[in-house]
Every structure is written in structure tokens, then in C-alpha cells.
C-alpha positions in Angstrom: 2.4 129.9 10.9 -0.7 131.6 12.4 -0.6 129.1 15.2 2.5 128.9 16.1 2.1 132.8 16.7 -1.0 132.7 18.4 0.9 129.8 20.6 3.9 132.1 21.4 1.5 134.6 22.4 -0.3 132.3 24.9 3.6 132.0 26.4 4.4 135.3 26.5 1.3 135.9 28.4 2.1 133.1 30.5 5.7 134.5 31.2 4.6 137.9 32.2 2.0 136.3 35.0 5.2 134.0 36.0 6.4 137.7 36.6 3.7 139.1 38.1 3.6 136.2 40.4 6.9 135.8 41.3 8.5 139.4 41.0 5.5 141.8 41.1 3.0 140.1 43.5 4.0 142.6 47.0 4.6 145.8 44.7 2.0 148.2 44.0 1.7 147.0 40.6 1.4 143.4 41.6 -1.6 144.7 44.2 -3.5 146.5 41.0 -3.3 143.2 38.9 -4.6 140.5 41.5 -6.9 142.9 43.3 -4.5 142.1 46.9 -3.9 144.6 49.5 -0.7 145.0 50.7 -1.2 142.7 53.5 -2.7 140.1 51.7 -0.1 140.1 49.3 2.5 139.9 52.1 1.4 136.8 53.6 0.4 135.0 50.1 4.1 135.9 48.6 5.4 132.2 49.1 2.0 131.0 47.9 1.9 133.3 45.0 5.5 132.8 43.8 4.7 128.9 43.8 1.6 130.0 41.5 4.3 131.1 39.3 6.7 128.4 38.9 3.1 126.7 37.6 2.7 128.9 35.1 6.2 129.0 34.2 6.1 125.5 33.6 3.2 126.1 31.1 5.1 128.7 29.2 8.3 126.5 28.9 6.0 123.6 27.5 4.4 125.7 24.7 8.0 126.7 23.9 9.3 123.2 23.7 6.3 122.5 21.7 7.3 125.1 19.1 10.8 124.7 19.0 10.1 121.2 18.0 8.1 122.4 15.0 5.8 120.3 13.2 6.8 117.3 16.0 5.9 119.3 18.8 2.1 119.1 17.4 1.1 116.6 20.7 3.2 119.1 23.1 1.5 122.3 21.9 -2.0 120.5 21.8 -1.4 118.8 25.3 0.2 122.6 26.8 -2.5 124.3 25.7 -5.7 121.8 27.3 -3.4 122.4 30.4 -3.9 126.2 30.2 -7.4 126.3 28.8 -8.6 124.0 32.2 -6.3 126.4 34.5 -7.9 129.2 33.3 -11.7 128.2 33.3 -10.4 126.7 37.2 -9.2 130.0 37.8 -12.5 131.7 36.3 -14.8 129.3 37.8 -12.7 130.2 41.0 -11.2 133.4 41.3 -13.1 135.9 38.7 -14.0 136.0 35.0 -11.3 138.4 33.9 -8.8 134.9 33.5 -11.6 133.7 31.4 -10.8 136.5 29.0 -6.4 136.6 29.5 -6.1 132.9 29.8 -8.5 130.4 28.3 -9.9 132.7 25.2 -6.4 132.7 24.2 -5.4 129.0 24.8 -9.1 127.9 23.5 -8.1 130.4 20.1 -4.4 129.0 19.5 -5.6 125.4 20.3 -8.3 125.7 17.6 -5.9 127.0 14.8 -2.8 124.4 15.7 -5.8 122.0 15.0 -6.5 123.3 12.0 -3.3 123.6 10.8 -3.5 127.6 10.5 
């Protein structure tokens, strides 16, 4: 029960950078989160939004890993390696804060589905 929660969490998170990406990234509130000026984030919008869809395709595989329940143990396991590597990419990369929003979280609900919790 405790990872199946922990694993919707890492997909809600997932879902709201699939909005920040794809919705938000060229508004003020979009600039904030990534760090972008507005010019910047004018001329990455097509690169950005593509970013998204990624991550959206995360999110919908920890989803189908929990609607499948107890069979969807592989799904979630495989989901979450997929977002745990993205994120200490993107940390390695781009900037220790997606160490903390992305892979702490994956790392945390990949430990407890493998323990059962």
C-alpha cells in the first residue's frame, strides 16, 4: 500500500513537470522553475515541450504499473530505474535540485515496491 503511494506520488510529480514543460515553460512561472529567461524559454519551447511528452511517458508507465496491481510489479520496478537514471542525468547535467524532485523520490518508491511496503 505504502508503495503504491509513494509510486503515485512519483507520477504526480511527473505529471506536473509534463505541465510545466509543455504548458508553463514561456510563462513567468515556467521562467522561475527552470531558471530561463524569457528569451531562452522562447526559442527552447519546441525543445522543452518534447522534454515533456518524455516525462509524460514516465508518468503513464507508473500508472499502468499500478493499475495492474500486484502484476504490474516488473512495470513499476522498470518505470521507476527509468526515472531514477533521468534524474541523476539531469543532476549530473543540469543542477542538483532534480537530484532532490526526481531521483530521491523514484530511488524511495523503488526501494519500498521492493520491499513489498
Amino acid at each position: 500500500m505504502i508503495a503504491n503511494v509513494l509510486v503515485g506520488l512519483v507520477a504526480l510529480i511527473h505529471l506536473y513537470i509534463v505541465y510545466l514543460e509543455m504548458v508553463l515553460w514561456d510563462t513567468p512561472r515556467g521562467h522561475k522553475a527552470f531558471k530561463l529567461t524569457p528569451e531562452f524559454a522562447s526559442a527552447s519551447k519546441v525543445l522543452a515541450a518534447n522534454q515533456g511528452l518524455y516525462n509524460g511517458f514516465l508518468a503513464a508507465g507508473l500508472i499502468w504499473g499500478l493499475y495492474l496491481g500486484a502484476a504490474g510489479f516488473q512495470i513499476k520496478v522498470f518505470f521507476l530505474l527509468c526515472v531514477a537514471i533521468a534524474g541523476l542525468y539531469g543532476a549530473a547535467t543540469v543542477g542538483r535540485k532534480i537530484l532532490y524532485v526526481q531521483t530521491v523520490p523514484a530511488a524511495v518508491a523503488l526501494t519500498a515496491v521492493w520491499l513489498g511496503a
